[in-house]
C-alpha positions as CSV (number, residue, x, y, z in Angstrom):
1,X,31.6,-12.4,31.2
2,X,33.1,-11.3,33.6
3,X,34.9,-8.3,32.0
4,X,38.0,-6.8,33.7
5,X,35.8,-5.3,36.0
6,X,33.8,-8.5,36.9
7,X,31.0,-7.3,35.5
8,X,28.6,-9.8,32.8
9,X,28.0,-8.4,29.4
10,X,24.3,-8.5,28.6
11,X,23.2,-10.2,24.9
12,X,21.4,-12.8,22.8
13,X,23.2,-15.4,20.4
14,X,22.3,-15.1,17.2
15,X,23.1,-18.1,16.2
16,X,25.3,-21.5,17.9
17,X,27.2,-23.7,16.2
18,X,28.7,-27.4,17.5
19,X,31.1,-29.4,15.1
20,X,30.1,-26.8,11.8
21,X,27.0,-28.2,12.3
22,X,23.9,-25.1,13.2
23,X,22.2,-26.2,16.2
24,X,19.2,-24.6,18.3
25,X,20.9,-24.7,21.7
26,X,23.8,-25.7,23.9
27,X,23.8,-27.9,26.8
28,X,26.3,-27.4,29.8
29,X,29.7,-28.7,29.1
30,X,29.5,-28.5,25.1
31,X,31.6,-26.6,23.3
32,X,30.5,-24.5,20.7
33,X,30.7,-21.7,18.5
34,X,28.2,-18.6,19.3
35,X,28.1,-15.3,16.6
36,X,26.2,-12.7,20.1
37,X,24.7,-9.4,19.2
38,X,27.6,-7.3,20.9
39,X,28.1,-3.6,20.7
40,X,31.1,-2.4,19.1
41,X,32.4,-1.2,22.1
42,X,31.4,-4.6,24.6
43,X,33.3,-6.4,21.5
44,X,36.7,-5.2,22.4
45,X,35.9,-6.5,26.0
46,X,35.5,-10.3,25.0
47,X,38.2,-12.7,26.3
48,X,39.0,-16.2,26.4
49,X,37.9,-18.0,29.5
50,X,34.4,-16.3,29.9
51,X,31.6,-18.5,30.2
52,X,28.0,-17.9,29.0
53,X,25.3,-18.2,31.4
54,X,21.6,-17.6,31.4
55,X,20.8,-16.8,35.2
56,X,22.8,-13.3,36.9
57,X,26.1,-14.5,38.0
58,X,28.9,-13.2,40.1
59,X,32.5,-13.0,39.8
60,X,34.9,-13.3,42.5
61,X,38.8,-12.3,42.5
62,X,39.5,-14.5,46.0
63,X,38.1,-18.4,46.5
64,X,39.0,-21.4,49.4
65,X,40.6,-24.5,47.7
66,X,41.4,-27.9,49.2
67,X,45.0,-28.6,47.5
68,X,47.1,-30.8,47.9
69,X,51.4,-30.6,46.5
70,X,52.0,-33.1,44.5
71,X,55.8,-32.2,43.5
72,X,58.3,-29.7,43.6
73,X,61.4,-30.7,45.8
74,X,63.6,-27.7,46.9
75,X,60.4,-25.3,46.8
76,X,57.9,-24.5,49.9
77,X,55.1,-23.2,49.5
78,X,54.0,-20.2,52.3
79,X,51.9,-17.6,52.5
80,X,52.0,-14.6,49.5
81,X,53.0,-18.0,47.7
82,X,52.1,-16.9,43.8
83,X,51.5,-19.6,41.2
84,X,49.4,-19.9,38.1
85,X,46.1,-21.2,38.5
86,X,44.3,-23.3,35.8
87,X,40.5,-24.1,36.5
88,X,37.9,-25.2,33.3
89,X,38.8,-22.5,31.0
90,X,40.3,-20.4,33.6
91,X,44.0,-19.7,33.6
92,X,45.1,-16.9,35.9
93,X,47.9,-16.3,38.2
94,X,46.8,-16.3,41.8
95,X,48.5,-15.9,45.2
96,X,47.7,-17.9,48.5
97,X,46.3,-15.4,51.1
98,X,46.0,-17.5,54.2
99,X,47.0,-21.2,54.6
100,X,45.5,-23.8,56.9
101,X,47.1,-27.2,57.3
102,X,44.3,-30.4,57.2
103,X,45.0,-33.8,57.4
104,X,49.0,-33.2,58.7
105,X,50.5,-36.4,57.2
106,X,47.8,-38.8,56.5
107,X,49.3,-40.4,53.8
108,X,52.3,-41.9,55.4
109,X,54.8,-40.1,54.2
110,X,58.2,-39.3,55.5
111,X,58.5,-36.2,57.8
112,X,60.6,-34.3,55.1
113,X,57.4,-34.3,53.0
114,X,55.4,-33.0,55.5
115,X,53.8,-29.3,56.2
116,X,54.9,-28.0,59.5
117,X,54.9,-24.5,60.9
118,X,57.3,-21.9,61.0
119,X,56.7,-19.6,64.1
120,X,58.2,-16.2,62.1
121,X,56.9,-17.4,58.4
122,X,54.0,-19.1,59.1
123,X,52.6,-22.6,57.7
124,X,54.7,-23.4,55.2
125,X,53.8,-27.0,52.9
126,X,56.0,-29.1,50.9
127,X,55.6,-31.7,48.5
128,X,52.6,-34.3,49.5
129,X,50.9,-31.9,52.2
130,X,47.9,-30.9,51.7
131,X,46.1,-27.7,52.7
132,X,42.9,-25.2,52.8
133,X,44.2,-21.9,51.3
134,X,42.6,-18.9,50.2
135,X,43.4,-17.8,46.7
136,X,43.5,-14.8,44.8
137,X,43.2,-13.3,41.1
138,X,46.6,-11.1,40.4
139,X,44.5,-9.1,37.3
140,X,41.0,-9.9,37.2
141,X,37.9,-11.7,38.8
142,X,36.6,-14.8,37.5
143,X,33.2,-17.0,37.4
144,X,34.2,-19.7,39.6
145,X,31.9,-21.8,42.1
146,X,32.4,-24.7,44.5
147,X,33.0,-27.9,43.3
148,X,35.5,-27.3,40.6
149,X,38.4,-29.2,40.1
150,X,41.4,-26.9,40.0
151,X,45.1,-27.1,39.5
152,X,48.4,-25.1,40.0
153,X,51.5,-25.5,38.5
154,X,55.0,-22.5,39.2
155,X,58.2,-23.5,37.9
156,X,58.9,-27.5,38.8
157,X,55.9,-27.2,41.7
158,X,52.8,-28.8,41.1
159,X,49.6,-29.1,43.2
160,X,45.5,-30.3,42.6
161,X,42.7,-29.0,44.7
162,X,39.0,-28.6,44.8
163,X,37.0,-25.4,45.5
164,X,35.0,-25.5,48.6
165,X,33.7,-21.9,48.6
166,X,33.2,-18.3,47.2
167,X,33.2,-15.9,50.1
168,X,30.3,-13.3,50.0
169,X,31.0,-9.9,48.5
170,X,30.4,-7.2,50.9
171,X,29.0,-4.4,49.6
């Protein structure tokens, strides 16, 4: 999982695979080829980008990142900002929700490269700021969890972050 709905699919591998080769189990981070005892119906639901997990996980459609623009001249990058969002196997389009400025300028650079803030548009960044903003899923929730390395990339605009949280579900 997750499914379009975020839920997991439950089901046992019938058999795993690693280089053609059969193999009795998978370690983290290997890639491999798994036949799963899926219903006809859960079939139709499989996607690339899920992961395969043995504990219950959860999925998430919003996460906090720690990014930082890398290029992009000519572009800024504000709230509702919408980019597509590449993390592990994940590649989804996302939007920024909220957008906190850290570290205004730290490396030095000149003030045209900077972040500043816009009193009727908010915080807007540019190329070389960097920033805590709150992302999330346009179509779907995913499995991500802090710690991941993630990037972003819309049009000529490129940025690299880090996920430093998951925000509960409220039920």
């Amino acid at each position: 999982g997750p499914t379009d709905d975020g839920t997991f699919i439950k089901t046992v591998a019938k058999s795993a695979h690693i280089s053609r080769i059969s193999t009795g189990h998978v370690t983290a981070g290997q890639s491999a080829c798994l036949a799963f005892a899926v219903k006809k119906e859960d079939r139709a639901k499989l996607r690339r980008g899920m992961v395969v997990l043995k504990e219950t996980p959860s999925s998430t459609r919003e996460f906090d990142a720690e990014i930082c623009v890398l290029k992009g001249e000519g572009t800024t990058i504000r709230r509702s900002y919408q980019a597509y969002v590449h993390i592990l196997n994940v590649r989804q389009s996302a939007f920024a929700k909220n957008i906190e400025i850290v570290n205004n300028n730290a490396l030095g650079l000149p003030p045209s490269h900077s972040a500043h803030n816009d009193d009727d548009e908010g915080i807007v960044l540019r190329p070389g700021s960097r920033a805590k903003v709150r992302f999330e899923f346009a179509q779907r929730p995913e499995y991500v969890r802090p710690g991941m390395r993630m990037l972003f990339r819309d049009g000529r605009v490129r940025g690299v972050g880090l996920i430093t949280g998951v925000p509960e579900i409220q039920a």
